[in-house]
C-alpha positions in Angstrom: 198.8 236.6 -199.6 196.4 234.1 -198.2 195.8 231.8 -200.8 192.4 230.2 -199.5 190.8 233.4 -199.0 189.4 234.9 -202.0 190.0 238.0 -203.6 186.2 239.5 -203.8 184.4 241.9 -202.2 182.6 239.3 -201.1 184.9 238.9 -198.4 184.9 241.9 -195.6 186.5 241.7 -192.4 183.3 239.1 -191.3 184.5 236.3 -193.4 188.5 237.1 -192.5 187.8 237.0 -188.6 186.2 233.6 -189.6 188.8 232.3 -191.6 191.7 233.9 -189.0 189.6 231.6 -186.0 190.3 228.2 -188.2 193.8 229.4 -189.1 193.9 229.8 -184.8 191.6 226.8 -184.1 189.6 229.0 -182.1 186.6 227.7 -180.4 184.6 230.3 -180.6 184.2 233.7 -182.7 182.0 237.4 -181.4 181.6 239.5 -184.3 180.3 242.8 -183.0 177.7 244.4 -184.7 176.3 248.6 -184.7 173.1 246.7 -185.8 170.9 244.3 -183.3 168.7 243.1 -185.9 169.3 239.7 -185.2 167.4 237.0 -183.3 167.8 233.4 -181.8 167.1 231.1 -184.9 169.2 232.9 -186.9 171.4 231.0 -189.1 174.5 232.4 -190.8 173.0 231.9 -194.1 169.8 234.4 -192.8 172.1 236.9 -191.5 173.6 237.0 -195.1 170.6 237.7 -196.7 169.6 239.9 -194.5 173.5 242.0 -195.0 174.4 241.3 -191.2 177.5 239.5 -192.4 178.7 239.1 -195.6 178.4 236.9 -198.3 181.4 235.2 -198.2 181.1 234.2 -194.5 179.4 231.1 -194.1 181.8 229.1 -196.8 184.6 230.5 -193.8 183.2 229.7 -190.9 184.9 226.6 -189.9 182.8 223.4 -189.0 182.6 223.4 -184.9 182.9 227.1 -184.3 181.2 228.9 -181.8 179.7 231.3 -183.5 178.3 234.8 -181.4 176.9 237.9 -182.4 176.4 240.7 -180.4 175.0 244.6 -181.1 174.3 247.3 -178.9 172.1 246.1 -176.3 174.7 243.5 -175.4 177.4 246.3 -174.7 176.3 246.8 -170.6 176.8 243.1 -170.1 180.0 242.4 -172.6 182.7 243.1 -169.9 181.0 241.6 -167.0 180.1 238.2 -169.5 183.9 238.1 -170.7 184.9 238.3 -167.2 183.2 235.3 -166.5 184.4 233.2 -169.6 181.3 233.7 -171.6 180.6 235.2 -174.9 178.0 237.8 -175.1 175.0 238.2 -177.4 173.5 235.8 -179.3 174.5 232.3 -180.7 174.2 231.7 -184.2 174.0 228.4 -186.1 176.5 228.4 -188.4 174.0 227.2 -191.5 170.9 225.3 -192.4 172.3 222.1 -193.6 174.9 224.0 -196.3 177.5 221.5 -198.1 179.7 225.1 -198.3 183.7 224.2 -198.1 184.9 226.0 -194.7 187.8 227.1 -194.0 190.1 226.4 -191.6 
C-alpha cells in the first residue's frame, strides 16, 4: 500500500494520477475529461467544487506541476498537439494561494 495516499473516497483515480506524477517527477499531468465544462481561470480548487476532479486532488498535486485538462472538443487536436510536444486542452492553476501538503 501507499502510505501517503489516503484511504477515502475522496481519492479517485484524479488525485492518484497526481500523486503517481510526483512519485515520477513528472513535469506535467492531462487528465482527460467526458465533460468540457471547464475554462481558462480555472483553479484546481474550482474544478473541485464544481466535481471536475475530486476532492482530494489539489492536496496531490505536487508544487511545479503542469497541470492540463482536456474534454471532448480537444480530442481532433490531441494527437497532432502530442506530436508536437505539447499538452492539449486547457492549463489549470494548480490553486488559489492553498497552504494544502502536496504530494510528491
Amino acid at each position: 500500500p501507499a502510505l501517503d495516499v489516503p484511504a477515502s473516497w475522496d481519492i479517485t483515480s484524479d488525485s492518484l494520477a497526481a500523486w503517481l506524477a510526483g512519485k515520477l517527477g513528472a513535469n506535467a499531468l492531462l487528465l482527460i475529461k467526458q465533460t468540457g465544462a471547464f475554462f481558462d481561470g480555472d483553479t484546481a480548487d474550482s474544478l473541485r467544487t464544481r466535481g471536475i476532479v475530486d476532492p482530494g486532488f489539489a492536496a496531490m498535486l505536487p508544487d511545479g506541476v503542469d497541470f492540463h485538462l482536456a474534454g471532448p472538443k480537444d480530442a481532433a487536436e490531441a494527437g497532432a498537439m502530442l506530436a508536437l510536444g505539447k499538452l492539449p486542452g486547457t492549463r489549470i492553476v494548480a490553486s488559489t494561494g492553498s497552504s494544502a501538503k502536496k504530494a510528491g
